[in-house]
C-alpha positions as CSV (number, residue, x, y, z in Angstrom):
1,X,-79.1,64.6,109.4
2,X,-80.6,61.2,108.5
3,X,-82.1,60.9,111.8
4,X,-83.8,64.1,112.0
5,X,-85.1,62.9,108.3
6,X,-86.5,59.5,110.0
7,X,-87.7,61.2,112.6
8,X,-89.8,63.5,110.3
9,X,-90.9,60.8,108.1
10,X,-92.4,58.7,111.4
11,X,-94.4,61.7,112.4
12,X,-95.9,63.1,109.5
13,X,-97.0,59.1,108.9
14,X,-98.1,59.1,112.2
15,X,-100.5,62.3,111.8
16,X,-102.0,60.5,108.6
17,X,-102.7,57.5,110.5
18,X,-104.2,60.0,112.9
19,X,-106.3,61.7,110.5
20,X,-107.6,59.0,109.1
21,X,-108.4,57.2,112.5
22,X,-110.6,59.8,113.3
23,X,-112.5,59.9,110.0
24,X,-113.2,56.0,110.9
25,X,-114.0,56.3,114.2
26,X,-116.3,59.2,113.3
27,X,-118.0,57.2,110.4
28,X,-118.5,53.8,113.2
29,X,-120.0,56.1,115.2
30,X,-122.6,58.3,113.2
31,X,-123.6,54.7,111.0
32,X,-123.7,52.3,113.5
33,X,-126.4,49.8,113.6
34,X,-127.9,50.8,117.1
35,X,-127.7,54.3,116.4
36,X,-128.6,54.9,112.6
37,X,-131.5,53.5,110.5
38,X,-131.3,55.0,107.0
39,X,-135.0,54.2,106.7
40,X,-136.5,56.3,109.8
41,X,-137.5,59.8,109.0
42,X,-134.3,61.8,111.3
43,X,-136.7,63.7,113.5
44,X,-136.3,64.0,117.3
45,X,-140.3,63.6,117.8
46,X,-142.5,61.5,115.1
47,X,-145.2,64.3,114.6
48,X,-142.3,66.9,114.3
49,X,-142.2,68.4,110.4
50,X,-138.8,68.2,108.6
51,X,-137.8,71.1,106.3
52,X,-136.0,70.6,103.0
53,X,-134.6,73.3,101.6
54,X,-135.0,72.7,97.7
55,X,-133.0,74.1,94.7
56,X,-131.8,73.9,91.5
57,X,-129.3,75.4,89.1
58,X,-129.9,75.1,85.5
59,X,-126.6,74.2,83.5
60,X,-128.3,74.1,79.3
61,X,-130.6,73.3,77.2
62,X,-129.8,70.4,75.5
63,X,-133.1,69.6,73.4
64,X,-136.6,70.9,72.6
65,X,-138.1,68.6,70.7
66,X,-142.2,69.5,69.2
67,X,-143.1,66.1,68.0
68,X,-142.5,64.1,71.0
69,X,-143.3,67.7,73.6
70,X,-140.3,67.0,75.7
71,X,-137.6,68.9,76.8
72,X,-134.2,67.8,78.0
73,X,-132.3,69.9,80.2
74,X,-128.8,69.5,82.2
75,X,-129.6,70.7,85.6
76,X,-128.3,70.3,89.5
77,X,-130.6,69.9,92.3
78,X,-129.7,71.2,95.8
79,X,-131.2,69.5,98.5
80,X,-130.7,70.6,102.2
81,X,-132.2,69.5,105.6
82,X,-130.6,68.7,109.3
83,X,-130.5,65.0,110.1
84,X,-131.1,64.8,114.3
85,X,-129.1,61.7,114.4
86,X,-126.0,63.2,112.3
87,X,-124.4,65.6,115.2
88,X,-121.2,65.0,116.8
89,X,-118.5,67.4,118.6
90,X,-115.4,67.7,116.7
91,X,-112.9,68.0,119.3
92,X,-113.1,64.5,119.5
93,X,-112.5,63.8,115.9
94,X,-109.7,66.2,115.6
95,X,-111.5,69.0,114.5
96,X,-113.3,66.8,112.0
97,X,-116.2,68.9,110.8
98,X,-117.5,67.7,107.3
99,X,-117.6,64.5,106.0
100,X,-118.9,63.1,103.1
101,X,-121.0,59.8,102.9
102,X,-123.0,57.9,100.3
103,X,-126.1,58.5,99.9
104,X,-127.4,55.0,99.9
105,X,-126.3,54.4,103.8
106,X,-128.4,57.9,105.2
107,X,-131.9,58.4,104.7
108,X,-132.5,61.4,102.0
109,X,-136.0,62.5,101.1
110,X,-137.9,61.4,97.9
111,X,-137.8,64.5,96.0
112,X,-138.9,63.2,92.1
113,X,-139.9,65.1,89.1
114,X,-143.9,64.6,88.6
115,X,-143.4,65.4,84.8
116,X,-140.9,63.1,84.2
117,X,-140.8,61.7,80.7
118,X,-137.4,59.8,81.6
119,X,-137.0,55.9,80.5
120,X,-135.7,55.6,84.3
121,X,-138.1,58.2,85.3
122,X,-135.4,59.9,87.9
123,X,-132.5,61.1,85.8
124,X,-130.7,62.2,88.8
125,X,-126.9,60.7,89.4
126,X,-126.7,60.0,93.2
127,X,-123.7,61.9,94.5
128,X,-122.1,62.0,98.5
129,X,-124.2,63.8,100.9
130,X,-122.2,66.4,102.6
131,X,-122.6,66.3,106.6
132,X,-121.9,68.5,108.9
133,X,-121.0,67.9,112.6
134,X,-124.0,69.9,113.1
135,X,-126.6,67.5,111.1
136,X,-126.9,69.9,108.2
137,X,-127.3,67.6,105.1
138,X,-126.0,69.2,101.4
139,X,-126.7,66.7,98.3
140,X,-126.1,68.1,95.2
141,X,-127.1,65.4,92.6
142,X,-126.3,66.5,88.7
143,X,-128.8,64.4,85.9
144,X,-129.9,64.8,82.6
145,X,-133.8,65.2,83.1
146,X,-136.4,65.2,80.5
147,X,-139.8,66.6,81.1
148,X,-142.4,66.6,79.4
149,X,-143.8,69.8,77.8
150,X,-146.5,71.2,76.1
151,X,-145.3,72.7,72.9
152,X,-147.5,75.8,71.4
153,X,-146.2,76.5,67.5
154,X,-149.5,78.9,67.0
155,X,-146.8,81.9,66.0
156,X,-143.7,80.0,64.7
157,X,-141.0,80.9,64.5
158,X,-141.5,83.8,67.2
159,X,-143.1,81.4,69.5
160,X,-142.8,81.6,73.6
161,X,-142.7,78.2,75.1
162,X,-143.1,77.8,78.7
163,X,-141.7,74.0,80.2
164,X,-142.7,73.4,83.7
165,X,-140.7,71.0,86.2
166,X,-142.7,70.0,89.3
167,X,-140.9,68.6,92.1
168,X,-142.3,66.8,95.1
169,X,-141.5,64.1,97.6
170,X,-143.1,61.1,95.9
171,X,-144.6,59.2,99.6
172,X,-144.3,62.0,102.5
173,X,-146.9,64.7,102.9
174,X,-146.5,68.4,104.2
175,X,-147.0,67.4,107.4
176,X,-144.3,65.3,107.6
177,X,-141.8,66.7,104.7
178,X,-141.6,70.3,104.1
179,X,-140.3,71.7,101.0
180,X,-139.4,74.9,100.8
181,X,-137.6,77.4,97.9
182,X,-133.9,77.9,98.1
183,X,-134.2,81.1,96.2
184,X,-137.9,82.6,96.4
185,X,-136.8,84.4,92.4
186,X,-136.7,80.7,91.2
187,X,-133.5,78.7,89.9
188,X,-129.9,79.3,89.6
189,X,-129.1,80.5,86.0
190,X,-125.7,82.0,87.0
191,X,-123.9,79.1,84.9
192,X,-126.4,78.5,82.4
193,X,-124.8,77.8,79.1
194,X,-126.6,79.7,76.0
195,X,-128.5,77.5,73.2
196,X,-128.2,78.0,69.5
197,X,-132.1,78.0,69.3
198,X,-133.6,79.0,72.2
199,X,-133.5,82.4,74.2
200,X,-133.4,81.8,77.7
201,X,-136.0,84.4,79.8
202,X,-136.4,83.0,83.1
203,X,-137.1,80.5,85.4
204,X,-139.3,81.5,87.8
205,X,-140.1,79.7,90.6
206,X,-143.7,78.7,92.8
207,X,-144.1,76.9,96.3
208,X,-147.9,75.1,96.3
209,X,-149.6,73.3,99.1
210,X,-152.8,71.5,97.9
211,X,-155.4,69.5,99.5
212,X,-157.0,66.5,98.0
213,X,-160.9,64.9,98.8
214,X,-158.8,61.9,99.5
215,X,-156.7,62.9,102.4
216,X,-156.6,65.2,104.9
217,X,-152.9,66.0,105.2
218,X,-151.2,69.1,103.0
219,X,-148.9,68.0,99.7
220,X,-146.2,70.2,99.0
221,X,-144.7,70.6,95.5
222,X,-142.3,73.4,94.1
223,X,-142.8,74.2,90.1
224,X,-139.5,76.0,88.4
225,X,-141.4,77.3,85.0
226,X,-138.2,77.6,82.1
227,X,-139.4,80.3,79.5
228,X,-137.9,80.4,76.4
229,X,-137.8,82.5,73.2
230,X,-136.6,81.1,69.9
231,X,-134.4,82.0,67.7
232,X,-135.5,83.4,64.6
233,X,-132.3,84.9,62.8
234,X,-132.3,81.4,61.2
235,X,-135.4,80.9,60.1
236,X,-135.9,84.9,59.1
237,X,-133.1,84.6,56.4
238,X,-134.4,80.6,55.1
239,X,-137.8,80.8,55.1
240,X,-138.8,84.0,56.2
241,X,-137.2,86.3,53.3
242,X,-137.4,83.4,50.4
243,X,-141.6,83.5,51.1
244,X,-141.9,87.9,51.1
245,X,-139.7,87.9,47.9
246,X,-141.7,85.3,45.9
247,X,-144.4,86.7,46.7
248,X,-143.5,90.5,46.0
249,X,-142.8,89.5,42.4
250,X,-146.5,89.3,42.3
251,X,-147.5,92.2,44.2
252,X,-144.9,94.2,42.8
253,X,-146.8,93.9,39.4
254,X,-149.7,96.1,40.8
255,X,-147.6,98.7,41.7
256,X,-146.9,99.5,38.2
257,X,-148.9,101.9,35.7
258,X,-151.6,100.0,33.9
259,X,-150.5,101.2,30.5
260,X,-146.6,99.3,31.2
261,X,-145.7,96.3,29.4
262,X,-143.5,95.6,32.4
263,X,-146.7,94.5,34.8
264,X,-148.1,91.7,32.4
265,X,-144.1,90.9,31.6
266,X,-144.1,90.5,35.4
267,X,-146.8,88.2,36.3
268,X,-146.2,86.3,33.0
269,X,-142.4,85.1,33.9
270,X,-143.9,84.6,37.7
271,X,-146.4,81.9,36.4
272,X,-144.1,80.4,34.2
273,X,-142.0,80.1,36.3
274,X,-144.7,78.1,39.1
275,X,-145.8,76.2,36.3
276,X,-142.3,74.9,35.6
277,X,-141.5,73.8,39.6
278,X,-144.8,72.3,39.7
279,X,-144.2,70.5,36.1
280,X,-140.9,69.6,37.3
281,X,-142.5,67.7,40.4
282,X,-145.1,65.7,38.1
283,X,-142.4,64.3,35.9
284,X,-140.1,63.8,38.9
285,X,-143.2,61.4,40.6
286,X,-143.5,59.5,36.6
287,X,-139.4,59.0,36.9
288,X,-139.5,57.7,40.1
289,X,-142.2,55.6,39.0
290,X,-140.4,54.0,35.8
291,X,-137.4,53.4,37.0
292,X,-138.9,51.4,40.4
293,X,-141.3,49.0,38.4
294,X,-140.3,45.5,38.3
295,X,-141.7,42.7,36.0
296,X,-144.0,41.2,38.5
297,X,-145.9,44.1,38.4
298,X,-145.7,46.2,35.3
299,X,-145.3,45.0,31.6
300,X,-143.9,47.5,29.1
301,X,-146.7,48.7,26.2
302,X,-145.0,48.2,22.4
303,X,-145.1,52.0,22.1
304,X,-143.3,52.6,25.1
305,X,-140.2,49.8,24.1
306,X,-140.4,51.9,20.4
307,X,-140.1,55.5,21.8
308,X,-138.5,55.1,25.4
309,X,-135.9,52.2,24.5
310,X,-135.3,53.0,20.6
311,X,-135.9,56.5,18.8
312,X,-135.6,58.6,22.1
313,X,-132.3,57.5,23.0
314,X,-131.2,57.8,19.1
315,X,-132.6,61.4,19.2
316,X,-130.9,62.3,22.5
317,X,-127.7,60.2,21.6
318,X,-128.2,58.5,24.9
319,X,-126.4,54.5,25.0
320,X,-127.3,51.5,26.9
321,X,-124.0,49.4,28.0
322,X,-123.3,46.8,25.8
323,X,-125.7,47.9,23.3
324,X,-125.3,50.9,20.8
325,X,-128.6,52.7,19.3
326,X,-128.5,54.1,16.1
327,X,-130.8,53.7,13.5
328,X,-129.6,50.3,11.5
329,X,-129.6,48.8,15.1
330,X,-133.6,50.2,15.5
331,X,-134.2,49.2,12.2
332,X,-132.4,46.0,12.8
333,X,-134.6,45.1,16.1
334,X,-138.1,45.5,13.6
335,X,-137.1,43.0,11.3
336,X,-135.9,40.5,13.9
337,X,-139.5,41.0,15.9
338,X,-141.0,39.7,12.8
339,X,-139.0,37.2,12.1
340,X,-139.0,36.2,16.0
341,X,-142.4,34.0,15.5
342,X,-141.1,32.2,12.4
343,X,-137.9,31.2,14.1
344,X,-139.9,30.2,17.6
345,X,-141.7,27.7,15.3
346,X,-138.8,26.4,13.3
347,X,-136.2,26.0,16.1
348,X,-136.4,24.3,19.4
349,X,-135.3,25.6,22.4
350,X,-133.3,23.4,25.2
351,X,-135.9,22.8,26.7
352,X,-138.2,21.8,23.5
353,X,-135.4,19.6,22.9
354,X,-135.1,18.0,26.6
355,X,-139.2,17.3,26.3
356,X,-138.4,15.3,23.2
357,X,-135.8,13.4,24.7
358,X,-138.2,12.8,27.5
359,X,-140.8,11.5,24.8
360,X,-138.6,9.7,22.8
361,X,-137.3,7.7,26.4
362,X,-141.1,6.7,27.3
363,X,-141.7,5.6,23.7
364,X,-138.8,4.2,23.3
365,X,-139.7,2.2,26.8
366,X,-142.8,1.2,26.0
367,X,-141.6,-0.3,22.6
368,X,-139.3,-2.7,24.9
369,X,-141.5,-3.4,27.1
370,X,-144.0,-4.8,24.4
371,X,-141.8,-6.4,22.2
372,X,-138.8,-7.7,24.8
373,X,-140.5,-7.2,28.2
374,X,-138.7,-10.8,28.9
375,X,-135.4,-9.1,28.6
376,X,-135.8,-6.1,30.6
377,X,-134.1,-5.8,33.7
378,X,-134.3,-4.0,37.1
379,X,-130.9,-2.5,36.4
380,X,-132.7,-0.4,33.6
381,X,-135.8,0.2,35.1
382,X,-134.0,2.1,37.5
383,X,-132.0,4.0,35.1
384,X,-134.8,5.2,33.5
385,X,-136.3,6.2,37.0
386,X,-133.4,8.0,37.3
387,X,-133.0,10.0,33.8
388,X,-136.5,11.0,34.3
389,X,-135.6,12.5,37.7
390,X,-132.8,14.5,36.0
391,X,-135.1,15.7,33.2
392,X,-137.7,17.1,35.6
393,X,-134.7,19.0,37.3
394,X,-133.4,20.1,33.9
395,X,-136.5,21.1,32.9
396,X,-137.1,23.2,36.2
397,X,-133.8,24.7,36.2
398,X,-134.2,26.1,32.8
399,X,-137.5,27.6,33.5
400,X,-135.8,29.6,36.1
401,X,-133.1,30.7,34.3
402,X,-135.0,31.4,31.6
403,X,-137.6,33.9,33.9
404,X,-134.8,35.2,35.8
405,X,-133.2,36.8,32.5
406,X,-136.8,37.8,31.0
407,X,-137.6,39.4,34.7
408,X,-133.5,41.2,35.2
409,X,-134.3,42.6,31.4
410,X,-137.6,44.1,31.8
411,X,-136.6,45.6,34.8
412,X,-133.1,47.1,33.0
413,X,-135.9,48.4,30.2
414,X,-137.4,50.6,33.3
415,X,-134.6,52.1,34.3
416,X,-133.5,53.1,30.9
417,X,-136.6,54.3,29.9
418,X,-137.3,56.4,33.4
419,X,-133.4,57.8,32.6
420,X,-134.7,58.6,29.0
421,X,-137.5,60.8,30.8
422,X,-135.1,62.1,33.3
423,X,-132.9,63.6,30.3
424,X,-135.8,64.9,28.4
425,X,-137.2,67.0,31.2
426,X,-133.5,68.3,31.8
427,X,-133.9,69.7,28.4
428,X,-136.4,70.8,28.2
429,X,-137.0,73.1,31.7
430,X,-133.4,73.8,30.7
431,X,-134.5,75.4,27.3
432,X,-137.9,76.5,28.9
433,X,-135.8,78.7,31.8
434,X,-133.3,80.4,29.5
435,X,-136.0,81.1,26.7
436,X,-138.3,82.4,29.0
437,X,-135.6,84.7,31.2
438,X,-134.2,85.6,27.7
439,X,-137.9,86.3,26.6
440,X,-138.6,88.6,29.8
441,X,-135.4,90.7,29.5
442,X,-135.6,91.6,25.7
443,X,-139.3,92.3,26.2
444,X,-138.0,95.6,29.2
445,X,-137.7,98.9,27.3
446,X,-133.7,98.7,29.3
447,X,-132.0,96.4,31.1
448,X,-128.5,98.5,32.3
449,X,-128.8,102.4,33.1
450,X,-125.6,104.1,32.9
């Protein structure tokens, strides 16, 4: 039992090592040096015309996008032609029929994407090239491609966009290359995946041969057009509907008799209520603008500090942190502004107090130096080089400080005051809506019919 095992083991090894042989030995033969360039055009005669069958299968839709006019598509090309140099008998390779080789070591033709608005400009992944024993070449390369496209919105949303995708061998003319249609109905949509957006309607294909001034020969290009429909569930219910009903509660008005309270009652609460959204966008543009002003640019009015920073926040019971407004603290704040000047004249700040220092060290300085310039020695001189540095730094120091607080409190005024605004108009559109809705209703002869 354990030999007949062996013996099975040794021969199915030995047919591996026989199928493989002949996948080598096939592959030596069809690439070697004397026999294959990958650079010569695989024609029996030099003025014979080689025929490439061209397709492609559209996989989706990925992107549309109208600013840039580009669309970006997941799609497979099929490419097929018959190598002369590629033929072999497959008898000899053990009935070796296919194999599959890369494309960079067999000559493939230049097929590119004239509107190509790719970074690498060929989006194509480069996949094996399927041979035959009877030269027939099958390259299938997948790729993400991005064309560009020129984007008509003249009836959004229930706009028709047509993307063309031009295809051509980028150096060999018709006389030498040959493309021709896979499918004269156009490309593959049999595995198409749907978009969210965009209707797919075809893809029609068209075969052209143009001649140019320049040149005599032919130039071959096939053109796959993708038409597509969007979408407009989406944009029927969210823009669509919101636009007709705004607007029929002011049409609707003429509709009614012109004796009816109800058509003035109509178009008044449709006005007020425009004139309240575009109110509310005014004040939203002054809040925005209060509470981004900084010291370096704006100083705050008197009048402003009085009613932004001190009554209106006592009215609306609105509080700073740190700081509680009522009105002994607002009445408080008036008497020390006018006693501010008084006490900036009396008292001396630091650095009032460091510039007197400063004077009373040169005057002091100069005293010695008239009346016991004999005693003074370098030891002091340099002391007093020194103290004067440190005063000058002192004195700097404190000026920053000191602009830094003035600059972070102005700017902390701002803010409060564009949050005092913010409140008010929250109030007030608030008290405006329900008044006026309230206003509206009463105003109907009935408002529920049983």
């Amino acid at each position: 039992m354990g030999s007949l095992l062996l013996f099975l083991l040794v021969a199915f090894i030995s047919y591996g090592v026989k199928g493989g042989e002949n996948e080598k030995r096939l592959l030596e033969f069809l690439l070697a040096t004397q026999r294959y360039n990958s650079l010569e055009r695989p024609v029996a005669i030099e003025k014979e015309t080689l025929s490439v069958s061209f397709g492609l299968t559209l996989m989706q839709i990925i992107d549309v996008n109208e600013k840039d006019q580009i669309l970006t598509t997941n799609i497979w090309l099929n490419l097929e032609w018959n190598d002369y140099n590629l033929h072999w008998n497959d008898s000899d390779y053990g009935g070796l029929n296919n194999i599959r080789i890369s494309p960079n070591k067999l000559w493939r033709p230049d097929i590119l994407m004239y509107n190509s608005a790719d970074e690498g400009f060929d989006g194509a992944f480069p996949t094996n090239i399927v041979v035959r024993n009877n030269g027939s070449c099958l390259y299938v390369p997948p790729g993400i491609f991005k064309s560009t496209c020129k984007i008509d919105i003249t009836w959004f949303p229930f706009d028709d966009q047509m993307c063309s995708m031009k295809f051509g061998s980028w150096t060999y003319d018709g006389n030498q290359v040959d493309l021709t249609m896979k499918d004269d109905a156009g490309g593959d949509l049999t595995s198409f995946i749907s978009n969210g957006e965009w209707e797919l309607l075809g893809m029609p294909g068209l075969r052209e041969v143009k001649y140019y001034t320049c040149c005599p020969e032919p130039y071959v290009s096939i053109t796959y057009t993708i038409q597509i429909r969007r979408r407009t569930l989406y944009y029927f219910f969210n823009l669509i509907v919101p636009c007709v009903l705004i607007s029929s509660m002011a049409l609707l008005g003429f509709t009614l008799p012109p004796d009816s309270g109800e058509k003035l009652t109509l178009g008044t609460y449709f006005n007020c209520i425009m004139f309240m959204v575009a109110s509310s966008v005014v004040l939203t543009v002054v809040v925005l603008n209060y509470h981004h002003r900084t010291a370096n640019m704006h100083a705050m009015p008197p009048w402003v500090k009085t009613l932004f920073l001190q009554w209106l926040p006592w009215i609306l019971q609105m509080s700073r942190p740190g700081k509680k407004i009522t009105r002994e603290t607002i009445k408080m704040d008036h008497k020390m502004k006018s006693l501010k000047d008084i006490k900036e004249r009396s008292s001396k700040s630091l650095l009032a107090n460091v510039l007197d220092m400063d004077d009373d060290i040169r005057t002091s300085t100069s005293y010695l130096r008239m009346d016991s310039a004999t005693e003074m020695t370098s030891s002091c001189a340099l002391a007093q080089k020194d103290l004067q540095g440190i005063l000058r730094e002192l004195r700097f120091i404190t000026g920053r400080m000191k602009k830094a607080e003035e600059d972070a409190e102005i700017v902390g005024d701002w803010k409060f005051a564009a949050m005092v605004v913010d409140r008010i108009c929250l109030i007030v559109f608030t008290s405006f809506t329900i008044i006026a809705t309230v206003c509206v209703l009463l105003s109907a002869p009935h408002i529920i019919v049983q």
